[in-house]
C-alpha positions as CSV (number, residue, x, y, z in Angstrom):
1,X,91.4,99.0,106.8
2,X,93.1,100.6,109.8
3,X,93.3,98.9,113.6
4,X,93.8,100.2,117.0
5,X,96.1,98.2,118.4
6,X,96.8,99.3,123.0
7,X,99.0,97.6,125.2
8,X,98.2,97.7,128.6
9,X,98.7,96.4,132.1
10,X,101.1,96.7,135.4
11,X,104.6,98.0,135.2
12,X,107.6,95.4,134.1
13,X,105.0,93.0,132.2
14,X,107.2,93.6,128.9
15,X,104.6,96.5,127.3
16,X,107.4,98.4,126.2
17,X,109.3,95.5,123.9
18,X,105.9,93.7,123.0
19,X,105.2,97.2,121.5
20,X,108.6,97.3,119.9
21,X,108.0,94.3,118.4
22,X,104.5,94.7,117.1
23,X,105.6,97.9,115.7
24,X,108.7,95.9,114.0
25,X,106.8,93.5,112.5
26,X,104.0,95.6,111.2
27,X,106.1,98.1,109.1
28,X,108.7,95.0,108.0
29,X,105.8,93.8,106.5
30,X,104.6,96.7,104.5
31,X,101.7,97.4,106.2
32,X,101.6,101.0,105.4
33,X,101.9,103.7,108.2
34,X,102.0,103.1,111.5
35,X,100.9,105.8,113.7
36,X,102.5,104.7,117.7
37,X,101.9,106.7,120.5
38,X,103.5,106.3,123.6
39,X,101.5,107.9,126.5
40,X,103.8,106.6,129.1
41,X,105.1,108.9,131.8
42,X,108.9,107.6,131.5
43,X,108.1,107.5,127.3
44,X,111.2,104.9,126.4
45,X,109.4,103.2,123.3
46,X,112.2,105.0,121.3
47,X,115.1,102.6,123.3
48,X,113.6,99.7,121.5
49,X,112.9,101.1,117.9
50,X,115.3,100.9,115.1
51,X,114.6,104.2,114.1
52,X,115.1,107.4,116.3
53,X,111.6,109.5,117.0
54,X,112.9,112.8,116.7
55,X,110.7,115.9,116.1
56,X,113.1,116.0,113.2
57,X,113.1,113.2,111.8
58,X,109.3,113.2,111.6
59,X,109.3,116.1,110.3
60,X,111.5,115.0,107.7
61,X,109.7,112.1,107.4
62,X,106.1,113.5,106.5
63,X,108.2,115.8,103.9
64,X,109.3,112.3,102.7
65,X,105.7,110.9,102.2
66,X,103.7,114.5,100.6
67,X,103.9,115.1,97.3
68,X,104.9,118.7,96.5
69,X,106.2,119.1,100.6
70,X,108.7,121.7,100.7
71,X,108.6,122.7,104.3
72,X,107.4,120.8,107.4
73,X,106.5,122.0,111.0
74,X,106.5,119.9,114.0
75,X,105.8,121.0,117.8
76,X,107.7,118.3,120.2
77,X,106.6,120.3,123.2
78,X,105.3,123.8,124.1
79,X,107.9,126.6,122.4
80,X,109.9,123.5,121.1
81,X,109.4,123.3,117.4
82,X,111.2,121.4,114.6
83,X,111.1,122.3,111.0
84,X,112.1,120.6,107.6
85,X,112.5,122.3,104.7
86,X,113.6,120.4,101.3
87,X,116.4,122.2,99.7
């Protein structure tokens, strides 16, 4: 059953590392994918992460998880595109 989990409130409360830490805990304990979105302006979820977010590694990534995947697409920003392909 999927959840919605936001973090809110004023700047320097912690949002950022609660997140971090939610996010940790949720795919250490198998709970299947987590989708996170960080709609901040100054976007530094990715500091706190063990993984790195790249447009690249995603892509690689959702390769990773499709059965039959040979090539993946992914836009980071307008004309700024990443692709995968399996070799």
């Amino acid at each position: 059953m999927p959840h919605t989990i936001a973090v809110a409130g004023k700047g320097g409360v912690g949002k950022t590392t609660v997140s971090g830490m939610i996010i940790d805990y949720l795919t250490g304990k198998g709970a299947g994918p987590v989708l996170v979105v960080d709609a901040d302006a100054n976007a530094n979820l990715n500091e706190v992460l063990p993984c790195n977010p790249t447009a690249e590694n995603i892509a690689k990534w959702i390769c990773d998880q499709l059965p039959e995947c040979y090539r993946v697409d992914v836009q980071e920003s307008e004309g700024n595109m990443a692709t995968y392909e399996e070799e």
